[in-house]
C-alpha positions in Angstrom: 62.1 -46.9 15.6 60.3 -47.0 12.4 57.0 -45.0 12.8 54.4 -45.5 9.6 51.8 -42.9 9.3 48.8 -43.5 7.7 45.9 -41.8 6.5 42.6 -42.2 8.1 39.9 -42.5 5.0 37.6 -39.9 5.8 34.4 -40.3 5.5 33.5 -37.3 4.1 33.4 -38.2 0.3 34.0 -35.3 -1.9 31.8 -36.9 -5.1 29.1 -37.8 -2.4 29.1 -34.2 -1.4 28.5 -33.1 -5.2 26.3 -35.7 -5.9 23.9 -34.2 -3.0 24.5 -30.7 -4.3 23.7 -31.4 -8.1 20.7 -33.3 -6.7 19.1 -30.5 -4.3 20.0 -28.0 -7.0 18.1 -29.6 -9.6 15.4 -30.1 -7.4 15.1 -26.5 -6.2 15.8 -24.9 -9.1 14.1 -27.3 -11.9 11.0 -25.8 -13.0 11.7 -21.7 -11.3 10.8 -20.2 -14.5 7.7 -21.8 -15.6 5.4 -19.7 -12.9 4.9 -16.4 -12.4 5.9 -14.7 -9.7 2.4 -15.4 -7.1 3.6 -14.0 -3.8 3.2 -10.5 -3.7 7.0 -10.2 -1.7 8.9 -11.6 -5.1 7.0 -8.5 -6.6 8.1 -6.1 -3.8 11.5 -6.8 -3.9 11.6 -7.6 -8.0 10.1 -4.1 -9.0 13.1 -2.3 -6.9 16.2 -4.0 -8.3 14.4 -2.9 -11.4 14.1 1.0 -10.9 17.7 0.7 -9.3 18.9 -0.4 -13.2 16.8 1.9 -14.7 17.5 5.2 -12.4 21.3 4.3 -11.6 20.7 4.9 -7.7 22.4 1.8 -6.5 21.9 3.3 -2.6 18.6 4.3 -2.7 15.6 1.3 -2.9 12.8 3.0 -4.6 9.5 0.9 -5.1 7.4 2.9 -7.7 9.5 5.2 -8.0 9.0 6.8 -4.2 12.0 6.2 -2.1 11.4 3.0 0.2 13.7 3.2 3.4 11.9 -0.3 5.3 13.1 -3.4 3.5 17.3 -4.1 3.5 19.0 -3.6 0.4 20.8 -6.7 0.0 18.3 -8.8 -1.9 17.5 -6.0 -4.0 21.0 -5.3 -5.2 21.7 -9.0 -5.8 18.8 -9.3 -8.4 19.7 -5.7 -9.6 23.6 -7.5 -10.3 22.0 -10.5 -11.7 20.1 -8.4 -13.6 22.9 -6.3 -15.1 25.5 -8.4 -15.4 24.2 -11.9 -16.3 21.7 -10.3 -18.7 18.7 -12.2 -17.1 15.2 -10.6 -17.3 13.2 -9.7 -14.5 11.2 -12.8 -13.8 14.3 -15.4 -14.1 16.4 -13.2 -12.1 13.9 -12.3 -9.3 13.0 -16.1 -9.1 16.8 -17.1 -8.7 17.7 -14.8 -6.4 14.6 -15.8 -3.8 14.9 -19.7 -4.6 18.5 -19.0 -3.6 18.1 -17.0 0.1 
């Protein structure tokens, strides 16, 4: 008994899939730099992964420079490692962070 297996094509396309990806990705992120940050939240949670750089408390979210115990750190410390380790300034960094949550 000769038994011939075959493949099913799938139909999930792998360059489909990337295409969609580079497309919604240039579309989110196309023009993120080129405004300012104009809802006071991208301030609120930009100014904090700043003072957590420049203090060295990476626990503690401080918002100027009071200790702030009522928004999640999680946000903050992904701009603050943006920040620090892809050498992005402030603006860039806070606006890639938010475009990407």
């Amino acid at each position: 008994m000769n038994l011939q297996i075959t493949a099913k094509k799938s139909s999930f396309s792998l360059a489909g899939f990337s295409f969609v990806v580079i497309v919604a990705a240039a579309v989110i992120f196309a023009r993120l730099g080129s405004f300012p940050l104009f809802n006071p939240d991208e301030a609120l949670y930009a100014e904090p992964a700043r003072e957590m750089l420049e203090i060295g408390d990476y626990v503690t979210t401080y918002l100027n420079y009071v200790i702030r115990f009522t928004k999640p750190p999680l946000v903050i410390w992904a701009m603050a490692f943006l920040s620090k380790f892809l050498a992005l300034a402030s603006l860039p960094c806070a606006s890639l962070v938010l475009a990407a949550a």
